[in-house]
C-alpha positions as CSV (number, residue, x, y, z in Angstrom):
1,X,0.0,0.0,0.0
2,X,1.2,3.8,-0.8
3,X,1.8,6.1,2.1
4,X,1.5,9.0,-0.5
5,X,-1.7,10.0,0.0
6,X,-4.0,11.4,-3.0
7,X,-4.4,15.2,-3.4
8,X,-7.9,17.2,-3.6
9,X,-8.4,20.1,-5.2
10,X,-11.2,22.6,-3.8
11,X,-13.0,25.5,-5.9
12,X,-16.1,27.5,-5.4
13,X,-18.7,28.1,-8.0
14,X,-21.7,31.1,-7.8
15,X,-24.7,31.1,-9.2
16,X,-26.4,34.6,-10.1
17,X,-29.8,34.2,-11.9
18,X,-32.1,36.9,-13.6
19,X,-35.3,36.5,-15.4
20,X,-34.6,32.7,-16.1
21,X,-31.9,33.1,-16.8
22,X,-28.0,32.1,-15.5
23,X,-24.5,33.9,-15.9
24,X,-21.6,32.8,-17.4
25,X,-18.6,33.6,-18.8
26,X,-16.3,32.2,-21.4
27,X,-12.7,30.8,-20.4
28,X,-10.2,32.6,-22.5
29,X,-5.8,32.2,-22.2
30,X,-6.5,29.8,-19.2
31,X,-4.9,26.6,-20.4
32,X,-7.8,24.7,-19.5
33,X,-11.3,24.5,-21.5
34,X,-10.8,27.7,-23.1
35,X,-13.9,28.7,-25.1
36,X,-16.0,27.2,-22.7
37,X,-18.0,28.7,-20.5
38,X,-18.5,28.4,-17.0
39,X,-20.0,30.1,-13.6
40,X,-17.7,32.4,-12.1
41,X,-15.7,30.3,-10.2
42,X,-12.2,30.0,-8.2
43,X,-9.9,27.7,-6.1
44,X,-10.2,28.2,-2.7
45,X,-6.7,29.5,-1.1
46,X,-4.5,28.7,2.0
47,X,-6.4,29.4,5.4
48,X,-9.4,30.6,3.3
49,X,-13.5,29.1,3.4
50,X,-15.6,28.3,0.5
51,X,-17.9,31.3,1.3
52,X,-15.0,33.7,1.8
53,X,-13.7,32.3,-1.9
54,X,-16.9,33.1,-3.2
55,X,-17.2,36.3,-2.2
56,X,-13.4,37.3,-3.4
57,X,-13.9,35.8,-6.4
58,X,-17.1,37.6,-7.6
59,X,-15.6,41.1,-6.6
60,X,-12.4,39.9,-8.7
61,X,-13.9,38.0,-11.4
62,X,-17.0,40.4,-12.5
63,X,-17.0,43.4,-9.4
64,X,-20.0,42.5,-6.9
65,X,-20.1,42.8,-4.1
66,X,-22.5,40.9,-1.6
67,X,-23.0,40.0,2.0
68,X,-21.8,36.5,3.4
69,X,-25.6,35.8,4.4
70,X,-26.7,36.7,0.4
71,X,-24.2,33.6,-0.3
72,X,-26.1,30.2,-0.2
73,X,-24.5,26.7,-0.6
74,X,-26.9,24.3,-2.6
75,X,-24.2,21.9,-4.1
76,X,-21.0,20.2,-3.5
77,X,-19.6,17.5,-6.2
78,X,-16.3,15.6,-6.1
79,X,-15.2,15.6,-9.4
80,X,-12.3,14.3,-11.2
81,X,-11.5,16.3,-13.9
82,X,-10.2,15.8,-17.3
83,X,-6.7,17.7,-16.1
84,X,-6.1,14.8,-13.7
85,X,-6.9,16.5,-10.8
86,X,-9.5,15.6,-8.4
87,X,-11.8,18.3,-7.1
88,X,-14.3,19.0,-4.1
89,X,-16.4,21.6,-5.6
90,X,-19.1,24.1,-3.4
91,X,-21.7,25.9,-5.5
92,X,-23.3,28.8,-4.0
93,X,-27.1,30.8,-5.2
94,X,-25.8,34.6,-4.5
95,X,-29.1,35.5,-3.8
96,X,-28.6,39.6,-3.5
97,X,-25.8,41.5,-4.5
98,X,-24.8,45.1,-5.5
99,X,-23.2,46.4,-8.8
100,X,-23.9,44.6,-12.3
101,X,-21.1,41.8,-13.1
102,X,-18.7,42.5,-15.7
103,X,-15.7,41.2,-16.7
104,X,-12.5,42.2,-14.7
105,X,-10.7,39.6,-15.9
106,X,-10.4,40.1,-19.3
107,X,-6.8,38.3,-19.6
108,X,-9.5,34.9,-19.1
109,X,-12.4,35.5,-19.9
110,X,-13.4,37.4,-23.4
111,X,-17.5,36.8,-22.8
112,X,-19.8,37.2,-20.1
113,X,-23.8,36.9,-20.7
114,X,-26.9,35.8,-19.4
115,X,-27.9,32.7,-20.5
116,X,-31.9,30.7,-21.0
117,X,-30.6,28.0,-18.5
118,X,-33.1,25.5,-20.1
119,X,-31.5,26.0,-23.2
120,X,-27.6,26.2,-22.2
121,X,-25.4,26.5,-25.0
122,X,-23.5,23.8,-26.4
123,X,-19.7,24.7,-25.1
124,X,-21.1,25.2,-21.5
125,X,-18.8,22.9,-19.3
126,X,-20.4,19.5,-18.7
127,X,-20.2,19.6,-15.0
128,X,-21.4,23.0,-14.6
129,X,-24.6,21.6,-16.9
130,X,-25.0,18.6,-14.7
131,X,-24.4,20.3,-11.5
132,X,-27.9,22.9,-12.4
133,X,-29.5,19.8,-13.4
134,X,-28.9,18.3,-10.2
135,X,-29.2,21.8,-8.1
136,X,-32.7,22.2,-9.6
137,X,-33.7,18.4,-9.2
138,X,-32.6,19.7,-5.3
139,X,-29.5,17.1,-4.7
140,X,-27.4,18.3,-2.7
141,X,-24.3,15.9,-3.8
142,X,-22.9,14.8,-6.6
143,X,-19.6,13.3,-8.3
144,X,-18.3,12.8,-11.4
145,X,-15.8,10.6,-13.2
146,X,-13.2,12.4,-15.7
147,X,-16.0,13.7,-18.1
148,X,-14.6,17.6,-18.6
């Protein structure tokens, strides 16, 4: 048996919705998926919790701001990801939040939008497709084999 043990990655993912609608933005000069799109999203950092992530990330990522109660957690999936890497994802509803998002991150992203989340478009990531799916179906946790 191995002593090494196996490494898991953690991220955070938020969900803002408006009129039926779901926001995403398009990976750009990442190295990974580019051209897809995704939620805005981040890994969490040294010393730092999921909801703390979130709310860094969405003032970096698109500039809202929002209160720690306004963030929600309605998902977590272990995922192993097409990169190798194994992942404990958290999504979050951001329920209320101030500002509009844009994109301050236009290095990696070159698209942000609103999008008919019955009618997702074709190079949204698969696990951020499956992970609504399951969100609105109200599971609470998921995995996923290497499918991204």
């Amino acid at each position: 048996m191995s002593s090494e043990r196996h490494q898991i990655y953690s991220a955070v993912y938020g969900i803002l919705r408006k009129d039926n609608k779901v926001f995403l933005m398009r990976r750009f000069n990442t190295g990974y998926r580019d051209g897809f799109l995704t939620l805005p999203a981040g890994h969490i950092e040294k010393d730092e919790l999921p909801r703390e992530t979130m709310l860094r990330e969405l003032r970096e990522e698109i500039g809202i701001i929002c209160n720690p109660e306004s963030i929600i957690g309605v998902h977590a999936m272990h995922r192993m990801s097409g990169s190798d890497r194994t992942y404990v994802d958290y999504y979050f509803e951001i329920s209320k939040y101030e500002g509009e998002p844009e994109n301050k991150e236009p290095g990696k992203c070159d698209q942000i939008g609103w999008y008919d989340e019955k009618n997702l478009p074709e190079n949204t990531l698969l696990h951020i497709k499956t992970v609504l799916g399951f969100i609105k179906n109200k599971i609470p946790i998921s995995g996923m084999r290497k499918m991204d």
